[in-house]
Structure formats: C-alpha cells, structure tokens
Backbone as numpy.savetxt, mean C-alpha at the origin, in Angstrom:
# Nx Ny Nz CAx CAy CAz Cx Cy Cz
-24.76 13.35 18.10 -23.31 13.32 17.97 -22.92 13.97 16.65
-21.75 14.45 16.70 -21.58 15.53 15.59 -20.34 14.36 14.78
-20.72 14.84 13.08 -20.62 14.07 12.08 -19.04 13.40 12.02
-18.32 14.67 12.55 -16.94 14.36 12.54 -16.20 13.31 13.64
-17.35 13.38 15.06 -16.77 13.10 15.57 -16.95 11.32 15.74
-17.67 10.71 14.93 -18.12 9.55 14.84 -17.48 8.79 13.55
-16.69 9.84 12.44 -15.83 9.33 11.96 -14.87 9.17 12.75
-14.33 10.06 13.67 -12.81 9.71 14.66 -12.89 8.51 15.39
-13.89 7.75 15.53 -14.01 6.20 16.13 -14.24 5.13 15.21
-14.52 5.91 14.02 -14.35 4.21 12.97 -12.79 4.34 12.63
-12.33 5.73 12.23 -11.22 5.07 11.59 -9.90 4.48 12.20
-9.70 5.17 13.92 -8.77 4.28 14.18 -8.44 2.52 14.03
-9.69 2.08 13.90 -9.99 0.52 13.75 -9.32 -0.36 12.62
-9.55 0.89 11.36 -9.39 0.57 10.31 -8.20 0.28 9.49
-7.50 -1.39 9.53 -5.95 -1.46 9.38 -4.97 -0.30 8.78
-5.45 0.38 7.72 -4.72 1.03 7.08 -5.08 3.05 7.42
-5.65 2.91 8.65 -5.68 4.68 8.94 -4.18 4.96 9.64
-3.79 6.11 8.89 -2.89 7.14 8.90 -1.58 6.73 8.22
-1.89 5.80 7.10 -0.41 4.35 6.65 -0.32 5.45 5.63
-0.11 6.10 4.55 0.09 6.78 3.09 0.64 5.98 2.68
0.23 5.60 1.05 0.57 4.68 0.21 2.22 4.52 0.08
2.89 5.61 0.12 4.50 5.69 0.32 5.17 4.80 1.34
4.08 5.15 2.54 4.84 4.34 3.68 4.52 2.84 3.20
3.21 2.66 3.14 3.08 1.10 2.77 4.31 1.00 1.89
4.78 1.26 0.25 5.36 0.82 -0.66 6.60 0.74 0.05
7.24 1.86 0.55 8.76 1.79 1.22 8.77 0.34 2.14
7.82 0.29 3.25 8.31 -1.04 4.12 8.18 -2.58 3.04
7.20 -1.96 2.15 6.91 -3.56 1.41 8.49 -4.05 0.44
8.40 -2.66 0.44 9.96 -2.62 -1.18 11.23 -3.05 0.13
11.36 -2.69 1.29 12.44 -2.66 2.25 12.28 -4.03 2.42
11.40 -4.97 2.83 10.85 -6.30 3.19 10.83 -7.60 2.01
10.55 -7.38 1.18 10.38 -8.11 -0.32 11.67 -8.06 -0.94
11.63 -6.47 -1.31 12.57 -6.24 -2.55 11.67 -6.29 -3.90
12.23 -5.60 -5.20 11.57 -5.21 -6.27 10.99 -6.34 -6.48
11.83 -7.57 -7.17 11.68 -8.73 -7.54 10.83 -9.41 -7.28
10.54 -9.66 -6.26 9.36 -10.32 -5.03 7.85 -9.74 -5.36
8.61 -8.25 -5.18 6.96 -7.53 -5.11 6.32 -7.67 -6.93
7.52 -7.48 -7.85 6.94 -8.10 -9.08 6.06 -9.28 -9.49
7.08 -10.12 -8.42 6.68 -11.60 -8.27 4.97 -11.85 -7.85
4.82 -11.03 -6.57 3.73 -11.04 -5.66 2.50 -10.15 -6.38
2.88 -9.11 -7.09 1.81 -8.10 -7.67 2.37 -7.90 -8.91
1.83 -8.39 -10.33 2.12 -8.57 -11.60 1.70 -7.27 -12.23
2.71 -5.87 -11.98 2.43 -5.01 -12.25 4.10 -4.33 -12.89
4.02 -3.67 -14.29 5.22 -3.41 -14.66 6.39 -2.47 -13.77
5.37 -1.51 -13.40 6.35 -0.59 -12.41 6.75 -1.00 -11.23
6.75 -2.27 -11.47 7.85 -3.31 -9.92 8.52 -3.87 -10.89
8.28 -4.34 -12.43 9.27 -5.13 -12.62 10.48 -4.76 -13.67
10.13 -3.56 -14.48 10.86 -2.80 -15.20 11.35 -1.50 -14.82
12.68 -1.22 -14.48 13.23 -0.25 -13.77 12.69 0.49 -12.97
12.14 -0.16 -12.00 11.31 0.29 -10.49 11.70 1.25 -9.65
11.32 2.03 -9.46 11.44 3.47 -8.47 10.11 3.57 -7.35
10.49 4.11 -6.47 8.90 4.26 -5.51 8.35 5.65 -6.06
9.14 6.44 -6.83 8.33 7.62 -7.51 7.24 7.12 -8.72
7.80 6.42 -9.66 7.02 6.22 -10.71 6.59 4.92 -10.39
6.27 3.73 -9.09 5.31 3.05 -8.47 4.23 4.52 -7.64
4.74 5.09 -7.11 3.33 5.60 -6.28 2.66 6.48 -7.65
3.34 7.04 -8.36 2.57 7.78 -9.37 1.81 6.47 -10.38
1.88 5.56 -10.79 1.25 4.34 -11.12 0.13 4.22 -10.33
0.39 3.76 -8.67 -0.82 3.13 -7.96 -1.86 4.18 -7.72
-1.88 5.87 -7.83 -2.56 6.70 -7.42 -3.20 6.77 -8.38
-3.26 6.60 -9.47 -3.76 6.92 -10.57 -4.74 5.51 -11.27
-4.57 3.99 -10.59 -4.58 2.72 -10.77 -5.34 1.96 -10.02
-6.72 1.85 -9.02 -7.27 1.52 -8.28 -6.67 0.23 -8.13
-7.17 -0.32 -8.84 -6.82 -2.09 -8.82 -5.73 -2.83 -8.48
-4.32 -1.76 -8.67 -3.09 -1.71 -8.67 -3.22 -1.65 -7.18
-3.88 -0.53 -6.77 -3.27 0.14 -5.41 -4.47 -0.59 -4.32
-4.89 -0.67 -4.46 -5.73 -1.99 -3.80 -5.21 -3.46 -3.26
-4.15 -4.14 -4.47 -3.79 -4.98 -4.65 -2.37 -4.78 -3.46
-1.68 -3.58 -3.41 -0.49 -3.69 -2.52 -1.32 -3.21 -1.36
-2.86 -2.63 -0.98 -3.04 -2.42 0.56 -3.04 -3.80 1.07
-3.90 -5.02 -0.14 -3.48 -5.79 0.69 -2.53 -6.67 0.76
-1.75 -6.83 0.20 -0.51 -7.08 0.29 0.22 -6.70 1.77
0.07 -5.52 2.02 0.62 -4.48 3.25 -0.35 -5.08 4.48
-1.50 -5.03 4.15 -2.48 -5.29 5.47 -1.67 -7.28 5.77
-1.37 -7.88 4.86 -0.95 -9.18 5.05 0.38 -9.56 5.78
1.14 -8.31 4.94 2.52 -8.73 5.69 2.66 -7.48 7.42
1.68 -6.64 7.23 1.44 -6.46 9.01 1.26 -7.36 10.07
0.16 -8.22 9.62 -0.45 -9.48 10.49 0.63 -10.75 10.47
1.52 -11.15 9.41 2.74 -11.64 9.55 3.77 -10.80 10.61
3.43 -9.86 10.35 4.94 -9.27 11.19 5.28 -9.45 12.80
C-alpha cells in the first residue's frame, strides 16, 4: 500500500483533521466569549485586548498554548 494512501485512513478519524486553528478559535471565541476563554485558558492574548489575529499569531508560535485550546475545542465538540 502506498505511503500516502494509508495516511488518508488515519486522519479522517482524527478529532481535529481539516479544523485550522482559526476555525477552532472563531467557534470557541463565538461560544465562550473572550472572558471565559481567559477564564478557561490562562493565557494573556484572551485576556488583554484580545483579537483572533494576535491569539492565532500567539498559539502558532506557542505549543502549549495551542494544545491547550485543541483541547478545549475537541471538549466543547463532544458537548455540542
């Protein structure tokens, strides 16, 4: 079986294939609100004049950060 095509069967499985960190942040920020998500993930760029530009430029650059809202996102999917 050829290499590519045995990745195309793990990743549909995988909660977060084809989500981009944008989409996660927009439904979480639409659902929460800044405050909340400050509340929920103790990170400054939710709680000091918050933008989804200078949050996604934060979490891309921030493993731990951006880790912390997949699962956040993977949580409030399985709620939804």
């Amino acid at each position: 079986m050829l290499k590519g095509m045995s990745e195309k069967r793990e990743h549909p499985n995988a909660p977060l294939h084809g989500v981009t960190l944008e989409k996660m942040l927009n439904e979480l920020v639409d659902f929460y609100g800044w405050d909340d998500m400050a509340c929920r993930i103790r990170i400054n760029c939710f709680a000091k004049d918050p933008s989804v530009k200078s949050s996604l430029k934060f979490l891309r650059k921030t493993p731990w950060a951006r880790y912390k809202v997949e699962d956040l996102y993977k949580h409030f999917k399985q709620v939804e």
